[in-house]
C-alpha positions in Angstrom: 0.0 0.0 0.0 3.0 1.7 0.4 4.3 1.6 -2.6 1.2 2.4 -4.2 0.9 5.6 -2.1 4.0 6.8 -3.4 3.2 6.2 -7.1 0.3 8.7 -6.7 2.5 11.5 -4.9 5.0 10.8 -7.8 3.0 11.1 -10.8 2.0 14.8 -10.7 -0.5 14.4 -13.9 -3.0 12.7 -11.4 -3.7 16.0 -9.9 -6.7 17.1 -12.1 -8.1 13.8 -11.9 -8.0 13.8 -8.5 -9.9 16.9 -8.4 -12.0 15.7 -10.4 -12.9 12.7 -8.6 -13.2 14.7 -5.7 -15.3 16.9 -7.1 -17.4 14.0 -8.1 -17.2 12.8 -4.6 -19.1 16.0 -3.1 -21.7 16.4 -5.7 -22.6 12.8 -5.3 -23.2 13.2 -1.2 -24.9 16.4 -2.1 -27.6 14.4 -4.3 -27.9 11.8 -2.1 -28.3 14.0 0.8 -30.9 16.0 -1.3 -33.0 12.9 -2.2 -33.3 11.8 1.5 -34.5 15.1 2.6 -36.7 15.5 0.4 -38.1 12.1 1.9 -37.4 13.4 5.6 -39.9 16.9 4.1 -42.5 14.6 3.1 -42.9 12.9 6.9 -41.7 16.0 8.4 -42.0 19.7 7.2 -40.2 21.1 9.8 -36.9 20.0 8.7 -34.6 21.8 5.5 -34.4 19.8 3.1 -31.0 20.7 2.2 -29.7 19.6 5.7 -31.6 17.5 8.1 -31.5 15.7 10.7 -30.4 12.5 9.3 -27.5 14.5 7.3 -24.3 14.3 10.0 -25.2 10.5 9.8 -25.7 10.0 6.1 -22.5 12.0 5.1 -20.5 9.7 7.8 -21.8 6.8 6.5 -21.1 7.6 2.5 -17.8 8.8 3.3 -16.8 5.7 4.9 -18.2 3.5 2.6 -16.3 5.2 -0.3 -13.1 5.2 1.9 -13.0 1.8 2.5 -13.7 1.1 -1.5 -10.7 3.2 -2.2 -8.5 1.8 1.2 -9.5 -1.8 -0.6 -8.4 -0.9 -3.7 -5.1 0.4 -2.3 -4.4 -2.9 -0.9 -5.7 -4.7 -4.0 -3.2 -3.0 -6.0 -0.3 -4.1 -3.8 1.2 -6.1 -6.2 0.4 -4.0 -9.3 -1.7 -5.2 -12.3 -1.7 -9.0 -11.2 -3.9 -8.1 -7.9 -6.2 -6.5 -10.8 -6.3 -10.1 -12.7 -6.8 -12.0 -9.3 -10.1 -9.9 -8.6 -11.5 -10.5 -12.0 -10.5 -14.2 -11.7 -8.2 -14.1 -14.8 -5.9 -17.0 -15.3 -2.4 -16.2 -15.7 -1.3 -18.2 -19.1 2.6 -20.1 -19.3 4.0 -21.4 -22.2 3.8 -25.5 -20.5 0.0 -25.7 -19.5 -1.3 -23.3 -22.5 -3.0 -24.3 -25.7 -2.0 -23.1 -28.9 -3.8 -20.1 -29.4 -2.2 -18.9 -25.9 1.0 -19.8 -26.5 1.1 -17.2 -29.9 -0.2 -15.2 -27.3 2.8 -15.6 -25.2 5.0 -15.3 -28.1 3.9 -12.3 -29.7 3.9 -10.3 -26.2 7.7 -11.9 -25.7 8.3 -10.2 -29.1 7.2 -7.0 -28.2 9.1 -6.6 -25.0 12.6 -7.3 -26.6 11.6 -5.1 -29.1 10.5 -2.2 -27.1 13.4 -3.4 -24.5 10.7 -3.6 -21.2 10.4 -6.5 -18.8 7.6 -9.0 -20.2 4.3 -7.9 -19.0 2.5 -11.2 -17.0 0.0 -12.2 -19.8 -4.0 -13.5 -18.2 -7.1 -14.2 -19.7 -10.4 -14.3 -18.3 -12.3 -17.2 -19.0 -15.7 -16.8 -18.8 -15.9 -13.3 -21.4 -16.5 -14.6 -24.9 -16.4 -10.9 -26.1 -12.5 -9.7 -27.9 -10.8 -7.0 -25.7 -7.9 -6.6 -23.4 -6.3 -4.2 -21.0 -3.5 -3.3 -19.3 -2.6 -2.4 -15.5 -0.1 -2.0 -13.2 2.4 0.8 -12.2 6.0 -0.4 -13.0 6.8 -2.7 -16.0 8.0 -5.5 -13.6 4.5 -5.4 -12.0 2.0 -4.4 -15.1 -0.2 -7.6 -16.4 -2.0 -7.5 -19.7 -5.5 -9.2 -19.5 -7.0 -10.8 -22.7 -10.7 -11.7 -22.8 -11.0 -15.3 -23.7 -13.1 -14.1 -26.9 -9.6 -12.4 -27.9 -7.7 -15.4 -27.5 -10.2 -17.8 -29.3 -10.9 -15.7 -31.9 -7.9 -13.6 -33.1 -5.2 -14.6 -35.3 -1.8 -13.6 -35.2 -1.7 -10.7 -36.8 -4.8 -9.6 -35.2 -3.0 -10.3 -31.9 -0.2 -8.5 -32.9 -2.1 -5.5 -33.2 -4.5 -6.0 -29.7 -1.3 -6.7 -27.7 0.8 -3.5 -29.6 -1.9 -1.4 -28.5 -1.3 -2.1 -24.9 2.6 -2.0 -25.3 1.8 1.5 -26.7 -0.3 2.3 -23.1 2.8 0.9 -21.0 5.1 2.8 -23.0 3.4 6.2 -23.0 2.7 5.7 -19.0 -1.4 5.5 -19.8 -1.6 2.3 -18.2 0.0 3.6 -14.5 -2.2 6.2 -15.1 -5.5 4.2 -15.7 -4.9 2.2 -12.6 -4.6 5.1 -10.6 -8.0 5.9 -11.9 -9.5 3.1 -11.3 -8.7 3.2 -7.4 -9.4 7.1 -7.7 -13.0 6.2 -8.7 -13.2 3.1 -7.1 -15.3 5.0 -4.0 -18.2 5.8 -6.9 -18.7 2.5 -8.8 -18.4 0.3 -5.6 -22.4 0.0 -4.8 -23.2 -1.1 -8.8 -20.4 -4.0 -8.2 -21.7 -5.2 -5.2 -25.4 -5.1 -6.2 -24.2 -6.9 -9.9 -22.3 -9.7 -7.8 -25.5 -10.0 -5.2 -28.1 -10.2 -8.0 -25.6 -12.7 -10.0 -25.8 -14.8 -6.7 -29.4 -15.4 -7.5 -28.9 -16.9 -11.0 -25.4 -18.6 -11.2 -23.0 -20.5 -9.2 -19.3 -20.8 -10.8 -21.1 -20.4 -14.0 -24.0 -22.7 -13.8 -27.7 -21.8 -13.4 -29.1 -22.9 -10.3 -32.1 -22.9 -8.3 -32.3 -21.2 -4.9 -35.3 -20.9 -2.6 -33.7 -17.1 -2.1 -33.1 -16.5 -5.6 -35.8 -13.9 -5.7 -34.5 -12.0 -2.9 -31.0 -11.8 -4.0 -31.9 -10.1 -7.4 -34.2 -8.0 -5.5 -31.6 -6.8 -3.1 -28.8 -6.5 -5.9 -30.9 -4.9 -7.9 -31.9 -2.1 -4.7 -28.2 -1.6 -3.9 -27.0 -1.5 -8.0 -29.8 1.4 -8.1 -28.2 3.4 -5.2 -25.3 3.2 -6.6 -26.2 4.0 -10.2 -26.0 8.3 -9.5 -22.2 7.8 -8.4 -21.9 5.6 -11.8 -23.4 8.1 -14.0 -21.2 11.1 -12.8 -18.0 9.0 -12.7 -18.8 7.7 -16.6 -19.7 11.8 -17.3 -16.6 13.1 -16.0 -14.7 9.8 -17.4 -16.5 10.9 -21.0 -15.5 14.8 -20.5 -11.6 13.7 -19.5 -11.1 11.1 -21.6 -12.9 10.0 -24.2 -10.5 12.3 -26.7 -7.9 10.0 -26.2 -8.5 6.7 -27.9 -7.7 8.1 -31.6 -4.4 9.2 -30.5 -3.8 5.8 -29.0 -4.9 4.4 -32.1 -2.5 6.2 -34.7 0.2 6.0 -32.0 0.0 2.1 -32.4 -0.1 2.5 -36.1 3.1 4.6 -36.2 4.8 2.5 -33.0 4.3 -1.0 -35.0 4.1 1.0 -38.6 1.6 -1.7 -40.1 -2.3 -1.8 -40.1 -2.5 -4.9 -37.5 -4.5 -2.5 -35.2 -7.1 -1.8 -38.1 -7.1 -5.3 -38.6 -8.2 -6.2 -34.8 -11.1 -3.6 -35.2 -12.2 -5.0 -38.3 -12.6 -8.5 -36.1 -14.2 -6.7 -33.3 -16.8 -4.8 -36.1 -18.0 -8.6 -37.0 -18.0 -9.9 -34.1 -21.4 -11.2 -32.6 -20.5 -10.0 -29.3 -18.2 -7.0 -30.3 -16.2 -5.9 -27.2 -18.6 -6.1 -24.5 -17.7 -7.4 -20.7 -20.4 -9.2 -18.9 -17.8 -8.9 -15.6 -19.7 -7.1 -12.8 -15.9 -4.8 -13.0 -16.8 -4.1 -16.5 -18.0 -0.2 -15.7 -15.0 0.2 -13.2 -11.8 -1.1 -15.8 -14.2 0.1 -19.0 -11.0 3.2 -19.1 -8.6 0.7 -19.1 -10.2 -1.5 -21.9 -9.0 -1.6 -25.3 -12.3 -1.0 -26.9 -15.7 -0.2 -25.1 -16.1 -3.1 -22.6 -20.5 -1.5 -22.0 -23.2 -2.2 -24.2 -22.9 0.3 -27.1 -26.2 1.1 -26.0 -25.0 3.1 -22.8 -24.8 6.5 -22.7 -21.4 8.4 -22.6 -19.1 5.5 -23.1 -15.6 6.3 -23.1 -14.2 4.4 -26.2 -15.9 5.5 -29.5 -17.4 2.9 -31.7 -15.5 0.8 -33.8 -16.5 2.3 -37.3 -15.4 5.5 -36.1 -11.8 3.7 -35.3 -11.4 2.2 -38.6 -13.1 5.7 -40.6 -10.2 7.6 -38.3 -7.1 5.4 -39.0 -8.6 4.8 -43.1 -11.3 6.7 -44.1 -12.1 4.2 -47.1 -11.9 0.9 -44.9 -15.7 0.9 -43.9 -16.9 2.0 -46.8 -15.0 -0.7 -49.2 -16.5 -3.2 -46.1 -20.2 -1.7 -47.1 -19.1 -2.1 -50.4 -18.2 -6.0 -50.2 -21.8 -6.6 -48.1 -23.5 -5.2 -50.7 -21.6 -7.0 -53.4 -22.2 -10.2 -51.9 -25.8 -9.9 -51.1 -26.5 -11.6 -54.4 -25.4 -14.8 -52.7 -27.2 -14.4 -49.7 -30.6 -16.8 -49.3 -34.1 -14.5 -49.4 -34.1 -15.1 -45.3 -31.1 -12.9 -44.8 -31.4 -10.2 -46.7 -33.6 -8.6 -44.5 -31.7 -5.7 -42.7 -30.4 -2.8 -43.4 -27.2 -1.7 -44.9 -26.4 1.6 -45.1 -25.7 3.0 -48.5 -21.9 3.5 -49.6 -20.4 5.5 -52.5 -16.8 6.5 -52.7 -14.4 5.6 -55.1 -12.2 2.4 -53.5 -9.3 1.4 -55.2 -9.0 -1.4 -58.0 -8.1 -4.5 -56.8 -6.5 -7.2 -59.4 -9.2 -9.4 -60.2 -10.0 -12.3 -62.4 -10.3 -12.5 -66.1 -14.1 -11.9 -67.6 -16.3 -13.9 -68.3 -16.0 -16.1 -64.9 -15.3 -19.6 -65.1 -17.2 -22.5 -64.0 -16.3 -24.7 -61.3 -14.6 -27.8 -62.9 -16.7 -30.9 -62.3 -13.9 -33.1 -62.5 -10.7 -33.2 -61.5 -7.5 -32.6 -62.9 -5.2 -35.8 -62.9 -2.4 -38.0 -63.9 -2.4 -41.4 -64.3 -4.1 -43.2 -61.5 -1.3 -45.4 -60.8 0.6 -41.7 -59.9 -2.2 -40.0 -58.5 -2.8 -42.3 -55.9 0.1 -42.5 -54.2 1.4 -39.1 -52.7 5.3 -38.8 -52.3 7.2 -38.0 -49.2 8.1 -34.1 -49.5 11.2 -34.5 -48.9 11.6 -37.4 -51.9 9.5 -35.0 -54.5 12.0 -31.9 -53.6 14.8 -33.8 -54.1 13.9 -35.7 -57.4 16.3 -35.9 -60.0 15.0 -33.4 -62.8 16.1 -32.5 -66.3 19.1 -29.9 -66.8 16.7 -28.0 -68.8 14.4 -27.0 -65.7 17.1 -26.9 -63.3 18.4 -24.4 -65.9 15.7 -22.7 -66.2 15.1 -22.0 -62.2 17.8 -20.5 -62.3 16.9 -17.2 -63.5 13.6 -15.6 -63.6 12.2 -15.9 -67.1 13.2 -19.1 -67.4 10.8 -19.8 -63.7 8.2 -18.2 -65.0 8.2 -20.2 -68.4 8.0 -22.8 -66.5 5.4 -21.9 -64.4 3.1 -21.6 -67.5 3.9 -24.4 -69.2 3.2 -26.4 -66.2 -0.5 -24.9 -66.0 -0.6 -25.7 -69.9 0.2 -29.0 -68.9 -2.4 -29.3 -66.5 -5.2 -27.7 -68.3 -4.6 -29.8 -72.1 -2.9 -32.8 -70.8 -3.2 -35.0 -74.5 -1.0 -31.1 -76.5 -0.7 -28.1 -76.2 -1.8 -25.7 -78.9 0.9 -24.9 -81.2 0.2 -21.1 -81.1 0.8 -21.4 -77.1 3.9 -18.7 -76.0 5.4 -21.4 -74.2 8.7 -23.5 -74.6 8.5 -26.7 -76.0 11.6 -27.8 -74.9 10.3 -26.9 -71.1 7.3 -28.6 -72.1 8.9 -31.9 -73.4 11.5 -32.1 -70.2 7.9 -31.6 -67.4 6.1 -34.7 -69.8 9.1 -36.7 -69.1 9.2 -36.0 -65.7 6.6 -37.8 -63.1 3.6 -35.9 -63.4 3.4 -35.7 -59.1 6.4 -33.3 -59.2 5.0 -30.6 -61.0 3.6 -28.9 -58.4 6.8 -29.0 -56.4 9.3 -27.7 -59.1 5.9 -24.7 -59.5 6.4 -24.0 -55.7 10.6 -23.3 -56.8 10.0 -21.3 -59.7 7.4 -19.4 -57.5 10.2 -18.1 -55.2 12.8 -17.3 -58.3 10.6 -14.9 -60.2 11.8 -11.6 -58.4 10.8 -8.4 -58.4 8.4 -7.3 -60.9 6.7 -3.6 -61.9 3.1 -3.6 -60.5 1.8 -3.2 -63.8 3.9 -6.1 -65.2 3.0 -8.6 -62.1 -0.7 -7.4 -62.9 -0.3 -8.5 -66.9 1.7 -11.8 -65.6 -1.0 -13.3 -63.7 -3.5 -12.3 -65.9 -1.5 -14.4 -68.2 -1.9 -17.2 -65.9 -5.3 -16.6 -65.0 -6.3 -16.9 -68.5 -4.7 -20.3 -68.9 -6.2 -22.1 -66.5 -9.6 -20.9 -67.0 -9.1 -21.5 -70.8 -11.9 -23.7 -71.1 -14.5 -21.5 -69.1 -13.8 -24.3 -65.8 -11.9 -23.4 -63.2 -10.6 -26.0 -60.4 -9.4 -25.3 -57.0 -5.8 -26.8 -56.8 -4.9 -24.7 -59.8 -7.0 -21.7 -58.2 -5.0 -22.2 -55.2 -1.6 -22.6 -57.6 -3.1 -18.8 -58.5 -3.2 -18.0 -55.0 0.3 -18.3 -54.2 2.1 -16.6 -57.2 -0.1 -13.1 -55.8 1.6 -14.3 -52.7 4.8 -13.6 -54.2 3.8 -10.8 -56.7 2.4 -9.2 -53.6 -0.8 -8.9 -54.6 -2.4 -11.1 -52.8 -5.0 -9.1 -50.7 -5.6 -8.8 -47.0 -8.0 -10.6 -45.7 -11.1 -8.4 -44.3 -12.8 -10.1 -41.1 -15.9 -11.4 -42.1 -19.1 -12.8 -40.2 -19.9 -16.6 -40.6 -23.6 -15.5 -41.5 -21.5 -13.5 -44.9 -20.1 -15.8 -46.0 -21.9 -19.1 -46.0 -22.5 -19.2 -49.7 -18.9 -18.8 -50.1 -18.3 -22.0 -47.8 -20.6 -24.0 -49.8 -19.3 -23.1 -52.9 -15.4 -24.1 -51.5 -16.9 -27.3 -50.3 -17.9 -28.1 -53.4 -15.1 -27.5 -55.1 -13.0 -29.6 -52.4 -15.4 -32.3 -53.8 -14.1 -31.7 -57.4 -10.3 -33.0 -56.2 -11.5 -36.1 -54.8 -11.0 -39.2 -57.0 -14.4 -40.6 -55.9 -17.4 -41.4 -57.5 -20.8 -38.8 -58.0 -22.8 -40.5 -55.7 -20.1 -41.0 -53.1 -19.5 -37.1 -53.7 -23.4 -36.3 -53.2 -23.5 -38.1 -50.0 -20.4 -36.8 -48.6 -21.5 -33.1 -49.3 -25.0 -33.5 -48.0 -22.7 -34.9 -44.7 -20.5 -31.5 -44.8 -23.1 -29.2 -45.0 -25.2 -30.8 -42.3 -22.4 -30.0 -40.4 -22.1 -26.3 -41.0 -25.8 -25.0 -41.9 -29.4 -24.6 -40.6 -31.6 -27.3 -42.0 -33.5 -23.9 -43.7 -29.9 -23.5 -45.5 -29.3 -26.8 -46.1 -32.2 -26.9 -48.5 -31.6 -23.8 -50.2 -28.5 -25.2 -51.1 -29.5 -28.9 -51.7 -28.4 -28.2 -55.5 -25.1 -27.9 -56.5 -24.8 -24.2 -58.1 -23.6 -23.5 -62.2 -23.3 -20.0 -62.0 -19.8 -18.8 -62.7 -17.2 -18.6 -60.0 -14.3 -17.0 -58.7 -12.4 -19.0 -56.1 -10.2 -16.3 -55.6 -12.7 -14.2 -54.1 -14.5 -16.9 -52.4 -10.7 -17.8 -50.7 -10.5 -14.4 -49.4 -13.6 -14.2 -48.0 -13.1 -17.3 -45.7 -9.9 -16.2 -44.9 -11.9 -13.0 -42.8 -13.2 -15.4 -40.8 -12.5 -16.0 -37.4 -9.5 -18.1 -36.3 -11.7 -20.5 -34.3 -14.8 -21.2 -37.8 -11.4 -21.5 -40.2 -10.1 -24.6 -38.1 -13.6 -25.7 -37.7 -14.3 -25.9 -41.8 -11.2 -27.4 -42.4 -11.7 -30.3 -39.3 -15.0 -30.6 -41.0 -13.2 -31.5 -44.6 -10.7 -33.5 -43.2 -13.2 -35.4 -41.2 -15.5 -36.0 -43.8 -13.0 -36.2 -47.0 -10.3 -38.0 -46.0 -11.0 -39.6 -43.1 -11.9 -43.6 -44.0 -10.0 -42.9 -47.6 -6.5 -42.9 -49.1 -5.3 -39.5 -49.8 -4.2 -38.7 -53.2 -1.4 -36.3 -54.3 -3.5 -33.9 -55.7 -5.6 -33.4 -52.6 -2.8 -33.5 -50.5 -1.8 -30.6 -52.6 -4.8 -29.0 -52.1 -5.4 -29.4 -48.4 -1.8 -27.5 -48.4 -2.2 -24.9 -50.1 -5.5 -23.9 -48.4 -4.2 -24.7 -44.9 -1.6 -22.0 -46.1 -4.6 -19.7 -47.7 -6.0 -19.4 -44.2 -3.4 -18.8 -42.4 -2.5 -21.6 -40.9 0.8 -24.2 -40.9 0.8 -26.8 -42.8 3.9 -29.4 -42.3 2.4 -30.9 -39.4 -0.8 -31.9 -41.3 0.6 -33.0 -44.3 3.4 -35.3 -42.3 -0.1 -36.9 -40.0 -1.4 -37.3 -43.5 1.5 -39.4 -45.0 1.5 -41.5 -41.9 -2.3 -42.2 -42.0 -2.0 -43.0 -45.9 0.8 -45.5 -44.6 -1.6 -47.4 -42.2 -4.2 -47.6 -44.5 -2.0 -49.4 -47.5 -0.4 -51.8 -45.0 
């Protein structure tokens, strides 16, 4: 307590707050003092209303109350920002006992600290709040914990970590997180009676999380509901002069971040939060007392003068043309969407966004069967490590070498692919090149077009652009389109960088777009059409409403871009990208011998959305293995 004393004498930037909180302080009393005498008038008319003689009493017994809340908080913030994390039963996460998503957690806020050369802040989550937000508190680096919702953790990916967790090295950095938990014992004496009358109502309705059933129930909600009233005038004066001092402050902390980590990650963590289904919202009875210290509003967007502004006015103040190109792609896509969900509104957008690459007109149609070599060679995958290292022509290995000869090869290996029997003899493509791949088994291809992908170099924009138009164009040739060579697509815009960042979609968004990649994950498999029919109907089932499993019963033939539809699903949240993939690998591969081609596939769109993809394929060679012997 001690220590914490000292902090506040130290930091001379706490004197107007302090004012202000004491300020606060005496026009609360003077309410509540007014309110009871105007009770004590009504049952006797001899007394002022103004002071009474229940007034020495009442004042006494305010003032101790709200010096106790503060006296509490002093000792609750012994230790800093990990007394903070106790009280709102956060777990602290270590890199032994925590699961994957926690442990890029842990790596990411490792990064930051040797980068920013601080102590590593303790890292907690709290379990039990499913909406994505963090904060920060603490006094001294060696004692300041960052606490991440559980929604955060579950839901972000790494980039959009990056850019939470960089936010909150930007508050210890700039001494706003000291200076929020300094606040938050400040006004501590005002929000006290809504805590205790949220945790007594609570009492009445759960029990470590589970509903129950109470012969007092009724009387516990009552009562927390009588004490949370009393203490709602403190509330709203605290959250008024909380809106009047600080709600100015959050669009500096934004481009702070943006210039501190000079990337968009932070723009890319509001997007998430802006599709969210539960945004940013705590349930936590603390929520109204740590909603400063929150990285976005941590109240119902519905409450009056919250402190953080909403998200659209974020991302409109870091890129003005971010929300209105989202619009734009809602609107775009609502041609997809089934009659049931069109219904609500959209508000109309129209600005001039810029021009993406996009694929050749007319759109292809999805390829109803696949793409293949021999059976014999299709069937069996090779080890990675045997395809990279098999013995190839001079010619190609020549040709790697520089980067016209990598991207000859790179077409004639999608000419290959999309004529198979010759290729037309007006094709701008080597024949030699051409002669050397035919020669070569038809299962390395793809491995020698991963090598010349990373030997093209650096290109103009506008000759990158005319390049994979050029490619584009090739393997959509014969108005079909499948998705290995989609996906081939995919990763030269990777290396052209033009491949575009993701924007964070809602599952409800993009459902068409789900169906239409499941369906073209059916289009790899060397299976049967019936075997196909029943093992979509068994995908679907597992990803849509019975309502939306019959409006998409039939498989579509309108044209397609798989690009588009890649992109889209990559905007989805981390947790719905591993569940549609489980759902594939489950359902696709599962009771089956993997081919080459779909292990192809199921690489390059584990890499598509974001996600590693050496483990998987090495599980997959093992369980193709077990199920020759």
């Amino acid at each position: 307590m001690r220590k914490v004393g000292y902090a506040f004498i130290k930091n001379k930037n706490m004197f107007w707050p302090a004012s202000f909180c004491l300020l606060t302080v005496l026009i609360t009393i003077a309410i509540i003092n007014l309110i009871v005498g105007l009770a004590v008038y009504y049952f006797d008319p001899t007394q002022e209303i103004y002071w009474h003689y229940l007034s020495p009493y009442l004042i006494a017994l305010v003032v101790s109350i709200m010096l106790i809340s503060v006296l509490r908080d002093f000792y609750v913030f012994r230790t800093g920002g990990y007394s903070l994390a106790k009280q709102l039963g956060a777990r602290r996460l270590s890199l032994i006992e925590s699961v994957p998503e926690e442990s890029t957690a842990l790596k990411i806020t490792e990064q930051l600290a040797d980068t920013f050369l601080i102590d590593t802040p303790a890292l907690y989550v709290m379990p039990n709040e499913i909406g994505i937000n963090a904060l920060t508190a603490g006094f001294y680096p060696k004692d300041t914990a960052i606490i991440l919702t559980w929604g955060a953790v579950q839901n972000l990916d790494e980039m959009e970590l990056y850019g939470l967790l960089s936010h909150e090295f930007n508050k210890i950095l700039s001494g706003e997180a000291a200076e929020n938990t300094r606040l938050k014992i400040l006004y501590s004496s005002l929000t006290t009676f809504c805590q205790w009358g949220s945790k007594l109502a609570k009492r009445g309705f759960y029990k470590n999380g589970q509903v129950r059933e109470i012969k007092f129930e009724t009387l516990y909600v009552s009562l927390g509901a009588l004490i949370w009233l009393i203490g709602c005038l403190g509330l709203l004066i605290t959250r008024l002069i909380k809106f009047l001092t600080l709600s100015g402050r959050t669009f500096k902390n934004d481009q702070k971040t943006k210039r501190l980590i000079q990337n968009d990650a932070n723009i890319q963590t509001l997007l998430r939060i802006y599709v969210h289904h539960s945004g940013s919202q705590l349930h936590s009875e603390y929520a109204e007392s740590i909603s400063h210290m929150c990285f976005a509003n941590a109240l119902s967007p519905r409450n009056w003068l919250n402190i953080h502004p909403e998200i659209e006015q974020r991302i409109f103040e870091l890129n003005p043309g971010m929300i209105h190109e989202l619009q734009l792609e809602n609107l775009k896509k609502i041609k997809n969407q089934p009659l049931f969900n069109l219904f609500r509104s959209l508000e109309e957008a129209s600005v001039d966004v810029v021009t993406h690459w996009s694929s050749p007109q007319p759109l292809p149609l999805l390829r109803l069967s696949p793409i293949s070599f021999a059976i014999k060679d299709a069937i069996k995958p090779l080890n990675p490590s045997i395809r990279d290292n098999w013995k190839r022509p001079e010619l190609i290995d020549r040709a790697l070498q520089t980067a016209t000869g990598s991207r000859e090869v790179m077409v004639a290996i999608l000419m290959i692919r999309q004529y198979r029997e010759f290729i037309p003899a007006e094709a701008e493509v080597s024949r030699a090149i051409v002669d050397a791949l035919l020669n070569l088994d038809g299962r390395v291809h793809i491995a020698i077009f991963h090598e010349a992908c990373k030997n093209i170099g650096g290109m103009p924009a506008t000759v990158s652009r005319q390049f994979l138009m050029k490619l584009a164009k090739i393997i959509q040739e014969d108005g079909e389109i499948g998705l290995l060579d989609a996906l081939l697509l995919e990763r030269v815009k990777c290396d052209l960088h033009l491949l575009p960042v993701h924007t964070p979609t809602a599952l409800e968004d993009v459902k068409p777009s789900i169906v239409r990649l499941i369906d073209a994950l059916l289009h790899v498999q060397q299976i049967n059409s019936d075997s196909q029919l029943e093992v979509r109907e068994k995908i679907l089932k597992r990803i849509l409403s019975q309502a939306e499993l019959e409006f998409y019963s039939e498989i579509s033939d309108e044209p397609i871009d798989l690009a588009e539809i890649l992109n889209d699903i990559a905007g989805l949240q981390l947790r719905e990208r591993i569940s549609i993939l489980g759902v594939a690998e489950v359902c696709l591969w599962n009771d089956r011998i993997i081919t080459q081609d779909e292990l192809d596939v199921l690489e390059l769109l584990y890499w598509r959305l974001g996600f590693e993809s050496a483990e998987m394929i090495e599980l997959m060679q093992k369980k193709n293995s077990l199920m020759i012997i």
